[in-house]
MIMI-282727 format. One line per 3 residues: their letters; for each residue x negated, y negated, z negated of N, C-alpha, C. Coordinates in steps of 0.2 Angstrom, whole numbers, m for minus. Each point is the difference from the previous one (the first is absolute). Layout:
BEGIN
A> X Y Z X Y Z X Y Z  ...
END
This chain:
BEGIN
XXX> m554 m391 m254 7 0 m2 1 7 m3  m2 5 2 0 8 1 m2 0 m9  m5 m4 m1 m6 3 m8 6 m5 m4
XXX> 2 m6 3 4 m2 m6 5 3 m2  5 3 6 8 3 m2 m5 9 m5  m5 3 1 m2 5 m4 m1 m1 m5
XXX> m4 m7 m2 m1 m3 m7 5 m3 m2  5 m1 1 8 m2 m2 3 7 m4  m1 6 6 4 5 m1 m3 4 m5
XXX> m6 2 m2 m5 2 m6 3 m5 m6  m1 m6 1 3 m4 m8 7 2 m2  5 2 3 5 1 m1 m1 6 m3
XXX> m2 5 4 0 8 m3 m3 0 m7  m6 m4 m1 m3 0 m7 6 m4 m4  3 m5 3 4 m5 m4 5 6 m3
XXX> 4 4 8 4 6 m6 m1 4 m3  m6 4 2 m3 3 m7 m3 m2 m7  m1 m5 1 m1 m3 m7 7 m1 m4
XXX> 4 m1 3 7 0 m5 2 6 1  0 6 m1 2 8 m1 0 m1 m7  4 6 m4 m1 m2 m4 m5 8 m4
XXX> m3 m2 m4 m4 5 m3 1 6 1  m3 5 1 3 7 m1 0 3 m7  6 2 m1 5 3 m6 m5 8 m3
XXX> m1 2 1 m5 6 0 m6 0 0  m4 m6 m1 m7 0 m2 m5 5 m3  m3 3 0 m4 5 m3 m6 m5 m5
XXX> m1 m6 1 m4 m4 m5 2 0 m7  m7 0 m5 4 m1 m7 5 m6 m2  3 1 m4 4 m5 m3 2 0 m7
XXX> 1 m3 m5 3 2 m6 7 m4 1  3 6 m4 6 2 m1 2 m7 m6  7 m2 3 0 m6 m5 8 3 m4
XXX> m3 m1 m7 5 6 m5 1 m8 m6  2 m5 4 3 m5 m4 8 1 1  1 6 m2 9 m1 1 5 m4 m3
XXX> m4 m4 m5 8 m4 m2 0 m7 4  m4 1 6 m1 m8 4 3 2 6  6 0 1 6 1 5 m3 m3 7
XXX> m2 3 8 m1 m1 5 7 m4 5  2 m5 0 6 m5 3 m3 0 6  2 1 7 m1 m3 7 8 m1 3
XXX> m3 m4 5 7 0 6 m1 3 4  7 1 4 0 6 5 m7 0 4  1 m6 3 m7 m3 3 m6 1 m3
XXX> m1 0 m4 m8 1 m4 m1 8 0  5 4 0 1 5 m1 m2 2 7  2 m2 4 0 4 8 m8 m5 3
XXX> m2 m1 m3 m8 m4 0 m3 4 1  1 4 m6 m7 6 m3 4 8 1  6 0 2 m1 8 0 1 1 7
XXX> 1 6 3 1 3 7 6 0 m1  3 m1 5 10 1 3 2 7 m5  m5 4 2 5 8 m6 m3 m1 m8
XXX> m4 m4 1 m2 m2 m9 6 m5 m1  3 m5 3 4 m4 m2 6 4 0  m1 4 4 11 2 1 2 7 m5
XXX> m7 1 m2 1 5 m6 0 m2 m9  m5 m5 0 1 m4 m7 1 m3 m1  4 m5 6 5 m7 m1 6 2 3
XXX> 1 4 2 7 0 3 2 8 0  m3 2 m7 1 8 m4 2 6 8  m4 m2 5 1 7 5 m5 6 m1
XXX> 1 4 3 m5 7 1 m3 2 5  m6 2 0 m3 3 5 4 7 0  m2 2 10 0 6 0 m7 6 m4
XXX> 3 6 m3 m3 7 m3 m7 0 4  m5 2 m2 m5 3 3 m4 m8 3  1 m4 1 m1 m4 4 m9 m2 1
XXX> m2 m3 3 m6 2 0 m3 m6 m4  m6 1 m4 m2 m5 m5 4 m1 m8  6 3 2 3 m1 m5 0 4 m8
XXX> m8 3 m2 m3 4 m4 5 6 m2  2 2 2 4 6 1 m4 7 m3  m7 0 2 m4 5 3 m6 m3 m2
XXX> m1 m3 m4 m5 m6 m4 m3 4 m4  m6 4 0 m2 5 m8 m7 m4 m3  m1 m7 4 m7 m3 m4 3 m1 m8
XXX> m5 m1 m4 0 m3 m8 0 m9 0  6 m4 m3 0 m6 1 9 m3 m4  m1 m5 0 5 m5 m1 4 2 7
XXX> 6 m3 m1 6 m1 2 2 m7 m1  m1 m6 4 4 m7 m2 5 m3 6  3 m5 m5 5 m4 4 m3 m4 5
XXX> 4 2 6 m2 m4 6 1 m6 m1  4 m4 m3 m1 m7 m1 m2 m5 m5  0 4 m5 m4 m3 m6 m7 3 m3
XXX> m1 7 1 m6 2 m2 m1 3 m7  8 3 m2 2 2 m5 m1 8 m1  m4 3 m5 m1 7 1 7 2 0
XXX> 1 5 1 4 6 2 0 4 m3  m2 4 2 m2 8 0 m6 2 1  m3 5 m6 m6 3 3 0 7 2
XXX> m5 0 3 m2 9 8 0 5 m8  m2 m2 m4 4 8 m4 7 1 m1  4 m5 1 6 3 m1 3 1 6
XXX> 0 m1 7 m1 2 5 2 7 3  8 1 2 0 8 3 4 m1 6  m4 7 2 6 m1 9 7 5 m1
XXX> 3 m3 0 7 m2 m2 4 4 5  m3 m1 8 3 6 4 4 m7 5  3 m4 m4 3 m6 3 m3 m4 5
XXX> m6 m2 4 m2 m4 4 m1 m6 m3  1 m3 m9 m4 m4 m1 m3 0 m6  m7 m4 m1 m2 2 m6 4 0 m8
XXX> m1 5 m3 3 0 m4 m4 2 m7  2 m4 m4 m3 0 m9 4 4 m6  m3 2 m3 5 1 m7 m2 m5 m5
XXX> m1 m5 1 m2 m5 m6 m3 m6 3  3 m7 m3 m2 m4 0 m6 m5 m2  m7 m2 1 m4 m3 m1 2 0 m8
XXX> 5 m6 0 0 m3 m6 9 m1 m1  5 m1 m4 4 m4 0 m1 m7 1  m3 m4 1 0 m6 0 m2 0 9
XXX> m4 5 1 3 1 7 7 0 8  3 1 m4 6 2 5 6 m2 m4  5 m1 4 6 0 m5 5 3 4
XXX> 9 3 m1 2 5 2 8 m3 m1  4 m1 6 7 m1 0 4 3 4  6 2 m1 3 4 2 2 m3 8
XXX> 0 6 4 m1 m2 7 8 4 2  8 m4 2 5 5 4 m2 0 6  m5 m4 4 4 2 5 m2 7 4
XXX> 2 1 7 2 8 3 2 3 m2  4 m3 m6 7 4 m1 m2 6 m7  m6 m4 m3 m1 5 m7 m3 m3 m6
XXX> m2 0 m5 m1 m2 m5 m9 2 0  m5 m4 1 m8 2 0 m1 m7 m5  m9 3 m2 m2 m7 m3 m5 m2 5
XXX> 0 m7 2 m5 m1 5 m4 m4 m6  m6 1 4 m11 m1 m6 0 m7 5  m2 m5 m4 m1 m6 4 m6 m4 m6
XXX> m6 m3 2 m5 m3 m2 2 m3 m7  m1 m1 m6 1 m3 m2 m1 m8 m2  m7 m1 3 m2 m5 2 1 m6 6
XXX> 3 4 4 3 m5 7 6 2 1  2 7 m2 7 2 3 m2 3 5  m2 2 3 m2 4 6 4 5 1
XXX> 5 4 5 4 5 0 m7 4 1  m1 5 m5 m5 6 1 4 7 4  6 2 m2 2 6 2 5 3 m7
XXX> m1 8 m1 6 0 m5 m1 7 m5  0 0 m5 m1 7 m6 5 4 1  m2 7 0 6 3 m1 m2 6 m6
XXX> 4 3 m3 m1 5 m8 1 7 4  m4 1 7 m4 6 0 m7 2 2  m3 m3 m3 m9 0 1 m2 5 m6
XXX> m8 1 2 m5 3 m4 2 m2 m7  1 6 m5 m5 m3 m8 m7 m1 1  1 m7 m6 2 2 m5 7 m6 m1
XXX> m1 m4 6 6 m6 m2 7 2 4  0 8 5 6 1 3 3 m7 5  m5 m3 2 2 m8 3 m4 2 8
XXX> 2 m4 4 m1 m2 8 1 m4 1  m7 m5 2 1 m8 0 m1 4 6  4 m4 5 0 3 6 m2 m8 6
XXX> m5 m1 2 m1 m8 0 m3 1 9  2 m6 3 m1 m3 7 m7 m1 3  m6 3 2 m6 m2 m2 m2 m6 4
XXX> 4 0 4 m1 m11 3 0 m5 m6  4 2 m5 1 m3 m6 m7 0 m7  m6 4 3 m6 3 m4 m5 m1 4
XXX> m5 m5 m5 m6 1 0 m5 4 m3  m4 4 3 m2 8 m1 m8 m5 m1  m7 1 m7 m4 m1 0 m4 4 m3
XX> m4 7 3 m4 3 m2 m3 m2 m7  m1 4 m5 m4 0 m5 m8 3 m2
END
């Protein structure tokens, strides 16, 4: 009776780790999918399938991490892409890359324009442009006009919202 209830309880724990969902930070290669004029459509639920709680509450439901946070490439100085955590959209690349001083990481340039796309954000009471995936819509974070030249720009982005992959 004892070997059965162990071998009940072992199938269960495999059974719930098998449904985990992948981890979001992979270091394995991948190619970057740079088809942007093929719109990424999910449901809330689809959504919350495949990211973690702070992936979903930052690109689905435009929140913010706390400054400095740990993982959140702040402090990131490898050579590599910058992609969407939901669709696999290049970003940003590690040479535009600066430490901003801010707690998150921050770019003076955009991969691509077909990258990102930019609308005006009021709220807490001020007028910003918040960066959001152009591909899925993904809330990224927000540009502000005092960064590094040569663009004078500050994508100032949530790093839960970024997939980082070494080149």
């Amino acid at each position: 009776m004892k070997h059965l209830f162990f071998i009940f309880a072992v199938a269960i724990c495999i059974s719930a780790n098998a449904q985990q969902p992948i981890p979001q930070r992979s270091t394995t290669p991948f190619a970057a999918d740079t088809t942007w004029t093929t719109k990424v459509i999910k449901s809330k639920e689809e959504w919350k399938k495949i990211l973690t709680p702070q992936q979903y509450y930052i690109t689905r439901e435009e929140g913010t991490e706390t400054p400095y946070s740990k993982g959140n490439f702040s402090d990131n100085h490898e050579k590599g892409m910058y992609y969407c955590v939901c669709c696999n959209n290049p970003l940003f690349s590690s040479a535009t890359k600066f430490d901003s001083g801010t707690g998150w990481p921050s770019f003076w340039k955009a991969y691509s324009t077909k990258s990102i796309q930019l609308k005006t954000d009021t709220s807490l009471g001020m007028d910003r442009n918040e960066v959001s995936c152009k591909r899925c819509g993904a809330h990224l974070g927000h540009v502000f006009d005092d960064g590094p030249k040569p663009t004078g720009l500050r994508y100032c982005m949530d790093g839960a919202a970024l997939l980082f992959r070494k080149s």
